[in-house]
BAKOLLO-353109 format. One record per residue (C-alpha): residue number from 0; x, y, z. Coordinates in steps of 0.001 Angstrom, whole numbers, padded with zeros to 6 digits, always signed. Example, Ala and Ser with C-alpha at 12.3 -4.5 7.8 and 13.67 -1.06 7.14 Angstrom:
BEGIN
(0, (+012300, -004500, +007800))
(1, (+013670, -001060, +007140))
END
This chain:
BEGIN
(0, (+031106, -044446, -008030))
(1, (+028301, -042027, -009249))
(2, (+024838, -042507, -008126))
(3, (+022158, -043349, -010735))
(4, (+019216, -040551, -011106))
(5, (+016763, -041147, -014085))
(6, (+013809, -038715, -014589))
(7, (+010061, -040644, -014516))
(8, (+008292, -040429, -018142))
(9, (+004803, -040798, -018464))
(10, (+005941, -044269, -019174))
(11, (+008873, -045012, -016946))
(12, (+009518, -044649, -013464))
(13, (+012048, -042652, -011167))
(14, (+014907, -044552, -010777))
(15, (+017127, -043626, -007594))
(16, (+020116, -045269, -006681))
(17, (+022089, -043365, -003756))
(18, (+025429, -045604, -003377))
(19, (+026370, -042955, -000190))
(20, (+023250, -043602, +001532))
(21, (+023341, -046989, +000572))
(22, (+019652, -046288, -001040))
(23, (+018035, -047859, -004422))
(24, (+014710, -046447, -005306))
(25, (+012606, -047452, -008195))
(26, (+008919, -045409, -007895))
(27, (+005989, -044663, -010447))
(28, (+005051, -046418, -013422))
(29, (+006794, -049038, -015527))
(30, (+005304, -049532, -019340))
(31, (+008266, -048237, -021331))
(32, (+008313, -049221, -025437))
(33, (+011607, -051160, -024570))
(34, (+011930, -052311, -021075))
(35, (+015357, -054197, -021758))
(36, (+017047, -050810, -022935))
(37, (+015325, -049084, -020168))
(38, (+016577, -050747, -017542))
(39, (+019834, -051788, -019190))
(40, (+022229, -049018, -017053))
(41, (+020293, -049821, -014277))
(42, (+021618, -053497, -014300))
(43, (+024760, -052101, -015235))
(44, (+025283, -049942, -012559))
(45, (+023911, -052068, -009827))
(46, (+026370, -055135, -010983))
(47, (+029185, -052565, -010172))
(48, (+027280, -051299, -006976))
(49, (+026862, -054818, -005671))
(50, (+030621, -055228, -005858))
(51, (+031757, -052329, -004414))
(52, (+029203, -052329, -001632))
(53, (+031484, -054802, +001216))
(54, (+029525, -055017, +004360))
(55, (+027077, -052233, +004140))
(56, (+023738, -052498, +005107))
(57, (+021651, -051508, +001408))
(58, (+018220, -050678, +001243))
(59, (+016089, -051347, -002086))
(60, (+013143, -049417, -002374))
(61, (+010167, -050750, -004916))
(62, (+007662, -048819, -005080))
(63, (+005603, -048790, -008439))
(64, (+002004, -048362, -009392))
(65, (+002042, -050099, -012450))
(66, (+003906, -052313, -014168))
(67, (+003710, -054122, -017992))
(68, (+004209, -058358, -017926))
(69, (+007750, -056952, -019878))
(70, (+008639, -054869, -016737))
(71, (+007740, -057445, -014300))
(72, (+009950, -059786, -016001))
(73, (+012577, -057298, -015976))
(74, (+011843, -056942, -011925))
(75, (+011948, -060131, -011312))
(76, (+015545, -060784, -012818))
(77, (+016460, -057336, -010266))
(78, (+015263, -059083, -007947))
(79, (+017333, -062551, -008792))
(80, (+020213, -060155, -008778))
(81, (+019555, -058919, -005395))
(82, (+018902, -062329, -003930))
(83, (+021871, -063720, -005307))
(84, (+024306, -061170, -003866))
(85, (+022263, -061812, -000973))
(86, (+023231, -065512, -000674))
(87, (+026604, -064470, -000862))
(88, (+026791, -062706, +001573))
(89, (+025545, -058824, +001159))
(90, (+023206, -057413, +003868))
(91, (+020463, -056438, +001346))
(92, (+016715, -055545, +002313))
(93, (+014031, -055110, -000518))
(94, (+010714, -053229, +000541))
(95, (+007320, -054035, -001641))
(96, (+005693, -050956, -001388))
(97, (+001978, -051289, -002321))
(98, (-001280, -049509, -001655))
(99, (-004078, -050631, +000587))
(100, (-006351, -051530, -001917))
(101, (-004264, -052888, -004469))
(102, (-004842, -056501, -004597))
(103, (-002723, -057122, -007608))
(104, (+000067, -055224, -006376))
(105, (+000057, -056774, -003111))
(106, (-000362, -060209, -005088))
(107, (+002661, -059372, -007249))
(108, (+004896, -058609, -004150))
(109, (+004204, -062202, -002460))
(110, (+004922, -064296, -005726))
(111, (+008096, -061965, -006327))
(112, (+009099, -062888, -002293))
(113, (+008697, -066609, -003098))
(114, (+011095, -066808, -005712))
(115, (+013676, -065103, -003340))
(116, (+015197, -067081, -000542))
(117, (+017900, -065017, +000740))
(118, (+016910, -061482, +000256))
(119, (+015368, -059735, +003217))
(120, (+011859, -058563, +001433))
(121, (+009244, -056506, +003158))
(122, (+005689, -055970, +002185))
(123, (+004763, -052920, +003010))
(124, (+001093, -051433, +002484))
(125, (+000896, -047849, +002391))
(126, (-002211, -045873, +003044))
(127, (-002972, -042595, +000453))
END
């Protein structure tokens, strides 16, 4: 399997995905013109990752500065992904990145960890 590299825009963020290190990182800002086709090979490939993966510990990596209401939708079903696989077993961690003075993006990170209940999800405030 081939890892997944996508190039930020001034409208879309980095999108890592590292299926050696076992390593998904999605970093900078998410307002694309069409979320659903923007993230569409990144559900693609991670429904193929999440099968492949057996008992390896994976690491997910959130870490953006702003996000539309279509993105966060788009997160949140990620995020269902992740838990899911989680509930069935997969050792899966999900880190909340967020600055120290974001209040929103700290407040977005708690409601997405309440609609998880399997997924191992870390807030974790950064200082810049």
């Amino acid at each position: 399997m081939n890892n997944l590299i996508i190039e930020s825009t001034k409208y879309t963020p980095e999108i890592n995905f590292d299926c050696e290190k076992d390593i998904l990182e999605i970093k900078g800002k998410s307002y694309p013109e069409n979320t659903s086709l923007f993230y569409e090979p990144v559900f693609s490939w991670l429904n193929e990752y999440l099968e492949e993966i057996g008992d390896r510990h994976v690491e997910v990596n959130l870490n953006l500065i702003l996000i539309n209401s279509s993105s966060a939708k788009v997160l949140m079903d990620f995020c269902d992904l992740l838990n899911e696989a989680a509930g069935s077993g997969k050792d899966i961690t999900l880190n909340w990145f967020y600055e120290k003075d974001d209040e929103d993006g700290l407040e977005m990170g708690e409601e997405f960890m309440e609609d998880v209940e399997s997924l191992k999800f870390n807030l974790v405030e950064q200082v810049i």
